[in-house]
ZALOMAR-231957 format. One record per residue (C-alpha): residue number from 0; chain; z, y, x. Coordinates in Angstrom, 2 decimals. Example, Ala and Ser with C-alpha at 12.3 -4.5 7.8 and 13.67 -1.06 7.14 Angstrom:
REM residues 2
   nr  kette       c3       c2       c1
    0      A     7.80    -4.50    12.30
    1      A     7.14    -1.06    13.67
This chain:
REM residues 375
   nr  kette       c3       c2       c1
    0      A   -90.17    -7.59   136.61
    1      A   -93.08    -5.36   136.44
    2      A   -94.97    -4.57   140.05
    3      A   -96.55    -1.67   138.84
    4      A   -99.99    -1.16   140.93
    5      A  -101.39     2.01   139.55
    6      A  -102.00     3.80   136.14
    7      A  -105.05     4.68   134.51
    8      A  -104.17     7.27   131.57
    9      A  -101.26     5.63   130.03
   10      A  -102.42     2.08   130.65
   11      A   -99.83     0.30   132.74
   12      A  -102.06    -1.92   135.26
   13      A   -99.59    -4.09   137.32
   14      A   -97.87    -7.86   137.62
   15      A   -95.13    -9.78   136.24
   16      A   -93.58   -12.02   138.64
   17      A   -92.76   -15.42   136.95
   18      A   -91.76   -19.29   138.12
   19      A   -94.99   -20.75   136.91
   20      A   -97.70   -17.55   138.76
   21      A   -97.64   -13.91   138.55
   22      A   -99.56   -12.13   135.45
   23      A  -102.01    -9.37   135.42
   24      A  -100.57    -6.43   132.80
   25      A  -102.25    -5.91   130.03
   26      A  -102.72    -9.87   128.81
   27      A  -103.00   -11.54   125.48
   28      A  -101.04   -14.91   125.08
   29      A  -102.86   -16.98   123.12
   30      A  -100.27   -19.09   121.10
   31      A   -99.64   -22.76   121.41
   32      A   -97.19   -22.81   118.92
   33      A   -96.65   -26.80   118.94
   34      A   -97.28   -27.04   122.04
   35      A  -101.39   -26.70   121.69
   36      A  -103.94   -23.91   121.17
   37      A  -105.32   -25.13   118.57
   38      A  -108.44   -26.82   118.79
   39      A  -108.65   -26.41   122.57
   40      A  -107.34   -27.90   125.52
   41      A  -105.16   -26.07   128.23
   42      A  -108.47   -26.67   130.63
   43      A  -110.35   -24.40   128.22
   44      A  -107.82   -21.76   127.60
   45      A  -107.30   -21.38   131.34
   46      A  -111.30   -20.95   132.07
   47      A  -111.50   -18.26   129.20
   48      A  -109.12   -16.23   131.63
   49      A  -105.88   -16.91   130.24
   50      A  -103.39   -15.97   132.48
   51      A  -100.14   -17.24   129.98
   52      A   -99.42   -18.94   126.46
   53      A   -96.80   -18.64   124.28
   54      A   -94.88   -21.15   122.95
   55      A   -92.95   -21.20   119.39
   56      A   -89.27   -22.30   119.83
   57      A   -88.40   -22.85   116.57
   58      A   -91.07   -25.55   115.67
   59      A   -91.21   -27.43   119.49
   60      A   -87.46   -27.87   117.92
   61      A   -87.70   -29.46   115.46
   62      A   -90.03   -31.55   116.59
   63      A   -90.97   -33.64   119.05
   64      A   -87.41   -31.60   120.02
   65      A   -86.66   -29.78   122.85
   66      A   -84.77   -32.50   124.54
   67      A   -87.92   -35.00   124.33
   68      A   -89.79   -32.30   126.47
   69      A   -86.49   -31.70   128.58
   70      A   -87.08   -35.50   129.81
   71      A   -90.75   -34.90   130.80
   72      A   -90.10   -32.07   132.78
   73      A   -90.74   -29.11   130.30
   74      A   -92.93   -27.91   128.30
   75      A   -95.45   -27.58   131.30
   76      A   -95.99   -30.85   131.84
   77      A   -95.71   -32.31   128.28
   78      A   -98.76   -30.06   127.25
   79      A  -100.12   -30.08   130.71
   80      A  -100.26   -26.20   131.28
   81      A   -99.29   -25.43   135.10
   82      A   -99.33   -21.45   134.07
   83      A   -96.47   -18.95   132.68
   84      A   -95.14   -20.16   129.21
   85      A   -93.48   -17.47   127.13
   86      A   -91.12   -18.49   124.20
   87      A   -90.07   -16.77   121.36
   88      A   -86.25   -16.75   119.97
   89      A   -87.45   -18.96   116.73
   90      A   -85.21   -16.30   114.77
   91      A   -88.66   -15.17   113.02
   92      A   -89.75   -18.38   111.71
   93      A   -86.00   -19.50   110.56
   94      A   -86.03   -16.57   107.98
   95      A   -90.13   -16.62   107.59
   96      A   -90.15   -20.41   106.61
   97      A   -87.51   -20.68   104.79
   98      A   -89.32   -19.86   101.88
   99      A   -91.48   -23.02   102.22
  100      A   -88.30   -25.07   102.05
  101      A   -87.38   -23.34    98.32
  102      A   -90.61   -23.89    97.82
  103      A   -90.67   -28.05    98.64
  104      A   -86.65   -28.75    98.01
  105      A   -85.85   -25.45    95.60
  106      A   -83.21   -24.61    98.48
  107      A   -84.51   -22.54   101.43
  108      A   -80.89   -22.96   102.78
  109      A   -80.95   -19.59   104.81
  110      A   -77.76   -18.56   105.78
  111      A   -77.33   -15.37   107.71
  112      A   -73.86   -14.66   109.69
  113      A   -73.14   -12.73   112.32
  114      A   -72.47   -16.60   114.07
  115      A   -76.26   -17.41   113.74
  116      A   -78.01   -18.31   110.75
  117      A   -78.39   -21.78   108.80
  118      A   -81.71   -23.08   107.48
  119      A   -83.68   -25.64   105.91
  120      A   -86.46   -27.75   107.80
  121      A   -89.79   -27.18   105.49
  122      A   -90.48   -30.82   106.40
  123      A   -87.94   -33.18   105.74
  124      A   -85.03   -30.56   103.63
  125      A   -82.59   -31.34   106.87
  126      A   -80.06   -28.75   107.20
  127      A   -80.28   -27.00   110.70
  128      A   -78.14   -24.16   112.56
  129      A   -79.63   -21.92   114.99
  130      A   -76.97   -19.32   117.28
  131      A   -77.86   -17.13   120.14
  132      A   -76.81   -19.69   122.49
  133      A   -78.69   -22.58   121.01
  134      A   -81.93   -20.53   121.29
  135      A   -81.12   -20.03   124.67
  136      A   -80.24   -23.94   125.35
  137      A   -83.53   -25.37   123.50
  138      A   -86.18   -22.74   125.52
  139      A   -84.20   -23.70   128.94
  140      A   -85.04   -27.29   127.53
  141      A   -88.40   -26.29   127.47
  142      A   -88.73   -24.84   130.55
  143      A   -89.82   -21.65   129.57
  144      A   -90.86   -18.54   131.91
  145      A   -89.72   -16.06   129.46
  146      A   -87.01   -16.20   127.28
  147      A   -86.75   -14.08   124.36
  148      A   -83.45   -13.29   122.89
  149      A   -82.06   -14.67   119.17
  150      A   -82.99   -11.42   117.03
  151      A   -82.76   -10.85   113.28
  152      A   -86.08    -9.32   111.86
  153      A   -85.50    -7.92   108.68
  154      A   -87.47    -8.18   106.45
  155      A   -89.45    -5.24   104.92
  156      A   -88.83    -3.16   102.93
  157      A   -85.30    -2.93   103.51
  158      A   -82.74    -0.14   103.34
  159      A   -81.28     1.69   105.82
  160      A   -77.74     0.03   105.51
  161      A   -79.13    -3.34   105.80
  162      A   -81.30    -2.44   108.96
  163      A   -78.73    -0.77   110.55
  164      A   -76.46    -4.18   110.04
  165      A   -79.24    -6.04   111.63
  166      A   -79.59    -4.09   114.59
  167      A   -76.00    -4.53   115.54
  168      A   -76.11    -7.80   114.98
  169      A   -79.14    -8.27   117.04
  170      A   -77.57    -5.92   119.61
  171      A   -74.51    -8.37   119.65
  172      A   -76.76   -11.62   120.08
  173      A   -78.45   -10.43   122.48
  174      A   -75.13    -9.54   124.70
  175      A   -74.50   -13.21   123.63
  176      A   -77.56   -14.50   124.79
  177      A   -77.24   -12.84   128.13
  178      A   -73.76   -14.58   128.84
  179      A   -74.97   -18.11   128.29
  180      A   -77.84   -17.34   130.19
  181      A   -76.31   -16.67   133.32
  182      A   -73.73   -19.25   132.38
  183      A   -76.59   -21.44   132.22
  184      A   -78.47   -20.49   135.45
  185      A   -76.30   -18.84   137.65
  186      A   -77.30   -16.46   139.97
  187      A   -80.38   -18.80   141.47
  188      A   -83.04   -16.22   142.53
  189      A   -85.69   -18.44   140.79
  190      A   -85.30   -18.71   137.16
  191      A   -86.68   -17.32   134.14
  192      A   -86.82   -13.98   132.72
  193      A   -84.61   -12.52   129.63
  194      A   -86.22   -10.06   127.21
  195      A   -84.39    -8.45   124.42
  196      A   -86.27    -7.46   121.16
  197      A   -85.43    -4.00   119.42
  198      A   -85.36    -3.92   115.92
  199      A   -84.47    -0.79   113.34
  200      A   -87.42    -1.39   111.12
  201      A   -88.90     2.25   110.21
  202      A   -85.46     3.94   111.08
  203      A   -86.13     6.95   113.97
  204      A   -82.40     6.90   115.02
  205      A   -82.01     2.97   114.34
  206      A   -84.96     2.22   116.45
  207      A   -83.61     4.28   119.41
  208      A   -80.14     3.06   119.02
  209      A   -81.20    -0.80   119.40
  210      A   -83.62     0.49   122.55
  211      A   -80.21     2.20   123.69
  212      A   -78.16    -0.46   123.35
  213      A   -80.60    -3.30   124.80
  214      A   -81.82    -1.48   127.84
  215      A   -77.73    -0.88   128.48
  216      A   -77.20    -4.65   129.03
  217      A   -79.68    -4.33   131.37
  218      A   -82.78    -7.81   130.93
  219      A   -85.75    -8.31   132.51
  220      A   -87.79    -7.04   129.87
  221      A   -87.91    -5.32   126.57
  222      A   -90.12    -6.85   123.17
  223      A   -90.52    -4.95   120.26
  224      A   -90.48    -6.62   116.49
  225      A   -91.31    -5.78   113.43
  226      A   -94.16    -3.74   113.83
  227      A   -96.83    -6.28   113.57
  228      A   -94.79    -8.36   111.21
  229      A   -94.76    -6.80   107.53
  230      A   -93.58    -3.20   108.41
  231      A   -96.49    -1.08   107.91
  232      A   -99.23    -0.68   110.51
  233      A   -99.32     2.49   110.47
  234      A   -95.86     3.09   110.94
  235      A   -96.55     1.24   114.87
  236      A   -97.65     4.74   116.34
  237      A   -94.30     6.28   115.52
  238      A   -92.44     3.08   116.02
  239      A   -93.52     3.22   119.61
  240      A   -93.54     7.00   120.00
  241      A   -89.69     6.59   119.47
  242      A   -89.01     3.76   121.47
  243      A   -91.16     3.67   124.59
  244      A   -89.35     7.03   126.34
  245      A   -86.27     4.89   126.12
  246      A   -87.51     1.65   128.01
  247      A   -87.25     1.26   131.91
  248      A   -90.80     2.00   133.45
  249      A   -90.40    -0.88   136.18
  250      A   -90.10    -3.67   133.20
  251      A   -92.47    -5.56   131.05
  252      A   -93.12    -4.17   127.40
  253      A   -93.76    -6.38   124.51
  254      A   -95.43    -5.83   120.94
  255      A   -94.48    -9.06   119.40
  256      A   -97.22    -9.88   117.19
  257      A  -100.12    -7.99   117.31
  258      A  -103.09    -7.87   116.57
  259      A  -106.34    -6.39   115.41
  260      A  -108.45    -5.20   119.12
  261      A  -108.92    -1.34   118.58
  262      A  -104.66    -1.93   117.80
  263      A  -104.06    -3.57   120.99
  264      A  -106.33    -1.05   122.68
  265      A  -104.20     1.73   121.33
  266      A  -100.69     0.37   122.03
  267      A  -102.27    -0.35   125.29
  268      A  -102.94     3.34   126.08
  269      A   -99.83     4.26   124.32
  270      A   -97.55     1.55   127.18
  271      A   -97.40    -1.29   126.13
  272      A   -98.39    -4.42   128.71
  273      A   -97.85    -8.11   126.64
  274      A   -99.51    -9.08   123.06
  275      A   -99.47   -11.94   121.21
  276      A  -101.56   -12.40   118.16
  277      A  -102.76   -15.51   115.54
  278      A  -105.78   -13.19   114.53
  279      A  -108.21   -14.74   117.21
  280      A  -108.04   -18.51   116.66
  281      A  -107.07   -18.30   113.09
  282      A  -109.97   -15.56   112.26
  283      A  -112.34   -18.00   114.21
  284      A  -111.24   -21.21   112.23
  285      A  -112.45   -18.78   109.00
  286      A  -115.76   -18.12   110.34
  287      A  -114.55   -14.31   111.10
  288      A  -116.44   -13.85   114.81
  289      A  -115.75   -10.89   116.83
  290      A  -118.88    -8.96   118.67
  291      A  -118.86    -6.78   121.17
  292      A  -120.91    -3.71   119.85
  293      A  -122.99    -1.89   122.66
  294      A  -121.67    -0.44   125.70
  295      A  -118.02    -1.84   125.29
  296      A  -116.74    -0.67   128.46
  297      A  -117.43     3.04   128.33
  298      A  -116.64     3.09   124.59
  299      A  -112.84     1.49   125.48
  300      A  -112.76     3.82   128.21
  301      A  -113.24     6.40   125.54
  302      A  -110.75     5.11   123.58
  303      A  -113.34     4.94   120.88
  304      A  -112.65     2.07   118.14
  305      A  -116.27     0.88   117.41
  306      A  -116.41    -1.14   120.05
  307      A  -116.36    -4.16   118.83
  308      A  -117.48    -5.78   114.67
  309      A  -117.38    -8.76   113.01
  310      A  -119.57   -10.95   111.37
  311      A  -118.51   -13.70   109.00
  312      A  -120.67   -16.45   110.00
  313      A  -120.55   -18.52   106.37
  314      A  -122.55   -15.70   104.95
  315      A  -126.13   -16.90   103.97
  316      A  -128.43   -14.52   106.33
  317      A  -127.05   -16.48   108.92
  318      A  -128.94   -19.63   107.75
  319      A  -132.10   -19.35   109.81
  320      A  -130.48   -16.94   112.45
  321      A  -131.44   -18.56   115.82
  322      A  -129.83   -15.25   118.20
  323      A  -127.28   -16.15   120.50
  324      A  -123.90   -15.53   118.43
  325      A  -123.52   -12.31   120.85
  326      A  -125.73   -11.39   123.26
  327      A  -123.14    -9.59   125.40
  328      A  -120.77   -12.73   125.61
  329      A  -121.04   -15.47   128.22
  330      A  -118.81   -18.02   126.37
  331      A  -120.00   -21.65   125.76
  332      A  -120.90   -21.28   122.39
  333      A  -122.85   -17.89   122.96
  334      A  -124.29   -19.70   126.44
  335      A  -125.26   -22.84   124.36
  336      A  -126.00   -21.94   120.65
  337      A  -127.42   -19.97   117.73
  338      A  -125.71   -18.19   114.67
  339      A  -127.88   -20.83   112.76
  340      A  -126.18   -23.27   114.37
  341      A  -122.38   -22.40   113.91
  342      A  -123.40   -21.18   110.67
  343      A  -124.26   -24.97   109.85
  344      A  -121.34   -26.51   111.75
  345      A  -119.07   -24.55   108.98
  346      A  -121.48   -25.36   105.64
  347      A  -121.33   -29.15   106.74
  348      A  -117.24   -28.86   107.57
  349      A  -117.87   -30.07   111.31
  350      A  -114.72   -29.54   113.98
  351      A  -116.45   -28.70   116.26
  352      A  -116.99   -25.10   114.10
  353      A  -113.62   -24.48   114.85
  354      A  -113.40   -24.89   118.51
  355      A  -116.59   -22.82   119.38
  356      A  -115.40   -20.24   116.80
  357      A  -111.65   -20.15   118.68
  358      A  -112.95   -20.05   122.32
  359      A  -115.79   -17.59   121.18
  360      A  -112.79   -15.71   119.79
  361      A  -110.30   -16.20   122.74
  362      A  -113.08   -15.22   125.15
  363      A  -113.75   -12.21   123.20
  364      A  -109.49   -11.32   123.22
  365      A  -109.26   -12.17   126.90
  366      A  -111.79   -10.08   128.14
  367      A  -111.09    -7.43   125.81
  368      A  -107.64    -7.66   128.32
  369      A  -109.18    -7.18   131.14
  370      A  -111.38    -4.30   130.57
  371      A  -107.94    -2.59   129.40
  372      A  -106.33    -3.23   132.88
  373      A  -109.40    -2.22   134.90
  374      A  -110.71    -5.92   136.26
C-alpha cells in the first residue's frame, strides 16, 4: 500500500510497504530477469541506490525452475538480494517468445484459451502450460514481494473486438488469481502484495472498463500494460489520461515497461510511482551513455526534457577523449575513468565495457528517481 507523504505538482512522493523493506515512490527497478542484473552484482545495484529489482517469472521458470529456488529459500537468497523483488505474471514473454520457438522448431505452440495459454520453450521445443493460478504458484515459489497478475497483452495493432476479448479475459484471470492467492496465503498480515494490470490497448472505453473492473476486486496495486510495449508512444499520454482518474489514490501505480528518462519524467508528473525499463543496461551494453546536461535539477523541476543526452561512446572523437565520461556523475566509472578509456574497452571487446557502461547507466536511472521524488 502506498503511505503517501506529500505531493509536489502531480508527483506522488510516498512508500510502499513490502516483506523485504519499504520503497521510496517514484523508483526504477532495474531488471534481473534470470535472476541477475546483468553484468553486476546485487552489491553494486544496491550502492547505485536501488531500492527494488524485478524479477521475470516466466524465464526463472523454466529454468533453474521455481521449485529449485523454492528449496533455497526464494529468490532472495538464491541471487543474494535482501531487498523488495517484484515479479511479473510471465504472460508477456509466453506470447512475446513464442515467436523464437517457430523460429528454432517451426511451431511457436501458442495456445490462447480463456483456461491459460500453451507455449513452446525457445530452448529445448518442450511444450509448457501457463494458468492464472500457476503464475501465482511459481512467483510464491519465488518468494516474491509483488505479485503481478496472469494478463493477456495483445498484441498491437489489434481490433477492437479482439481487445475487448482480452480485457475480459484478463479481467477474469485476474479474479482468478486473487482466489488462489488468498487460498494460498490466507489472511497472514505479512505476505506479498497483488497488482492487477489493465489492458484495452488504444480503446478509451476498453481502457476504463478493465481499470473499472480491476480496481472493483479490490488488490494492492494497479500496473498498466501495453503502453511501453508496441502500442504507440504517443498514445501513453491519453492512455493514462483515461485511466489514472479511475485508480485508488492510496495504491501503488505501475507503467510496466518504460522507458526513455524525459518519458518516465512525464508519467511521473502525470501519477505514476513504479517503472521498469531494459533501456539502461541494454543501451549501456551498446555503448549508448546517458549525460546529465547542465543544471538537471532545475530543468526536471521545469519539466523541461533537455535535461539529459547521449553520447555513443564507439564513435571515433572519443579516441583521444581523456574527460571524465560526465562530469556531473559520481559513479565508478565517471570517478575512475576517461571517455578514451571506455571508448577502448568497447573497440578491443573487453567486459568490463559493459559493466561500467550498465552501472554508469543505472546510476544515471536511479538518480534520475530521486530527483523526481524530491531526495
Amino acid at each position: 500500500m502506498l503511505k503517501s507523504k506529500r505531493k509536489n505538482k502531480s508527483r506522488r512522493i510516498g512508500k510502499i510497504k513490502t516483506i523485504h523493506g519499504e520503497v521510496n515512490t517514484p523508483f526504477f527497478m532495474p531488471i534481473a530477469t534470470k535472476g541477475a542484473v546483468k553484468n553486476l552484482t546485487p552489491e553494486e545495484v544496491k550502492n547505485l541506490g536501488a531500492e527494488i529489482i524485478l524479477g521475470n517469472t516466466y524465464h526463472l521458470w523454466l529454468r533453474p525452475g521455481d521449485k529449485l529456488v523454492a528449496k533455497v529459500g526464494g529468490l532472495h537468497k538464491f541471487m543474494n538480494w535482501n531487498g523488495p523483488i517484484l515479479t511479473d505474471s510471465g504472460g508477456f514473454q509466453v506470447f512475446s517468445l513464442g515467436a523464437k520457438a517457430e523460429e528454432k522448431y517451426g511451431l511457436n505452440g501458442v495456445k490462447l484459451s480463456d483456461e491459460g495459454v500453451e507455449f513452446r520453450d525457445p530452448i529445448d521445443g518442450k511444450k509448457c502450460s501457463m494458468t492464472p493460478e500457476k503464475s501465482i504458484d511459481i512467483q510464491l515459489n519465488l518468494g516474491s514481494d509483488i505479485i503481478m497478475v496472469l494478463d493477456e497483452c495483445p498484441p498491437y495493432p489489434c481490433s477492437k473486438k479482439e481487445a475487448k476479448k482480452s480485457v475480459e479475459r484478463t479481467t477474469e484471470w485476474a479474479i482468478r488469481c486473487k482466489k488462489y492467492f488468498f487460498k494460498k496465503v490466507g489472511n497472514r498480515k505479512s505476505r506479498p502484495l497483488l497488482f492487477g494490470i489493465v489492458q484495452g490497448s488504444i480503446y478509451e472505453d476498453l481502457r476504463k472498463e478493465s481499470a473499472k473492473s480491476l480496481v472493483s476486486l479490490d488488490l494492492d496495486g494497479y500496473a498498466i500494460g501495453g503502453v511501453a510495449v508496441g502500442e504507440p508512444r504517443e498514445k501513453m499520454k491519453d492512455v493514462l489520461k483515461w485511466v489514472l482518474p479511475l485508480l485508488p489514490q492510496e495504491k501503488p501505480r505501475y507503467l510496466m515497461g518504460l522507458g526513455r528518462p524525459e518519458e518516465i519524467m512525464e508519467a511521473v508528473n502525470l501519477g505514476i510511482d513504479m517503472f521498469d525499463c531494459v533501456i539502461p543496461t541494454r543501451e549501456g551494453r551498446h555503448g549508448r551513455i546517458f549525460l546529465w546536461n547542465g543544471n538537471q535539477r532545475s530543468k526536471i523541476a521545469n519539466c523541461k526534457a533537455d535535461f539529459y543526452k547521449t553520447i555513443n561512446i564507439n564513435n571515433e572523437k572519443f579516441k583521444n577523449d581523456l574527460s571524465p565520461i560526465d562530469k556531473n556523475c559520481n559513479c565508478y566509472l565517471c570517478r575512475n575513468y576517461s571517455r578514451a578509456y571506455l571508448r577502448h574497452l568497447f573497440a578491443t571487446k573487453e567486459p568490463l565495457a559493459l559493466r561500467l557502461a550498465s552501472i554508469h547507466n543505472l546510476k544515471f536511472y536511479l538518480d534520475l528517481m530521486k530527483i523526481l521524488g524530491g531526495r
